[in-house]
C-alpha positions in Angstrom: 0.0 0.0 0.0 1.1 3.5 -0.8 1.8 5.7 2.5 1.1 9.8 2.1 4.3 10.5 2.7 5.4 8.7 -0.6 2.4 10.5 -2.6 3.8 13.8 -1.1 7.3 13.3 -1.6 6.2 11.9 -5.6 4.3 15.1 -5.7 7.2 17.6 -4.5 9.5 16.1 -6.7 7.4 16.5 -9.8 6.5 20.1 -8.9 10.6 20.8 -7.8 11.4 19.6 -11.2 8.7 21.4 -12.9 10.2 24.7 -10.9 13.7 24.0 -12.3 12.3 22.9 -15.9 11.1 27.1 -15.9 13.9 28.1 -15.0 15.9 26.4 -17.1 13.3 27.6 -20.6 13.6 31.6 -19.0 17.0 31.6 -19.1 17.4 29.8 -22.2 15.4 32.6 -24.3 17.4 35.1 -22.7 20.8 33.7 -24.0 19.1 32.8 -27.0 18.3 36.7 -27.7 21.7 37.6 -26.2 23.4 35.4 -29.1 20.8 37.5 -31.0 22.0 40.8 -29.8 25.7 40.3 -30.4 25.2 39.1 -34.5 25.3 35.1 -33.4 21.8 33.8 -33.6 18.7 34.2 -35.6 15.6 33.7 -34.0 14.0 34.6 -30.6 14.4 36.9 -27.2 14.5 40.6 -26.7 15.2 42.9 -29.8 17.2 45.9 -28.1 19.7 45.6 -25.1 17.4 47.4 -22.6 15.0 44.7 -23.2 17.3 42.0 -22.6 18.2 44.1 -19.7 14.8 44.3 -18.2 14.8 40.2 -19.4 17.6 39.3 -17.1 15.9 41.3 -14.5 12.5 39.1 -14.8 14.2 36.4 -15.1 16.7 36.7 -11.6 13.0 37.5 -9.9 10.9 34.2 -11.4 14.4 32.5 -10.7 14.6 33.3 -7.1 11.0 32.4 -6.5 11.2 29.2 -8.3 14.3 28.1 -6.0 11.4 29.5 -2.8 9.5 27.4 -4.4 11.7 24.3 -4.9 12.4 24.6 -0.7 9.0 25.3 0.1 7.3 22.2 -2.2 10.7 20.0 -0.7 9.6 20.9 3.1 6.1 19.7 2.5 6.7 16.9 0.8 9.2 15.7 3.0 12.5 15.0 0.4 15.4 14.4 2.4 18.8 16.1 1.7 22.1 14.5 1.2 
């Protein structure tokens, strides 16, 4: 039989790696349109270096709440660290 604990520990993981999977897609877009900026890329993120400024900003603040988020979801669900 499957305990609560496991369900919520299944559950924080999914959500933890869900957290890091935005992170990972925000910052990819903004390297993506730095490339961009600097003549090595085609396709995609800001158009002007204020907007990739104001990008990077966005990006540090969904970052940091993401990681809150991580450490919040990994409390309740009970994943031990090694």
């Amino acid at each position: 039989m499957v305990s609560i604990k496991e369900i919520k520990s299944t559950i924080a993981v999914a959500i933890a790696a869900a957290f890091g999977f935005i992170i990972a897609l925000i910052w990819k877009d903004i390297i993506v349109g730095l490339m961009k900026l600097a003549g090595l890329w085609q396709d995609g993120g800001p158009t002007t270096w204020g907007g990739a400024g104001i990008a990077i900003f966005l990006a540090v603040i969904i970052t940091v709440v993401s990681v809150l988020g991580i450490v919040f979801i990994s409390k309740w669900g009970g994943i031990a660290q090694k």
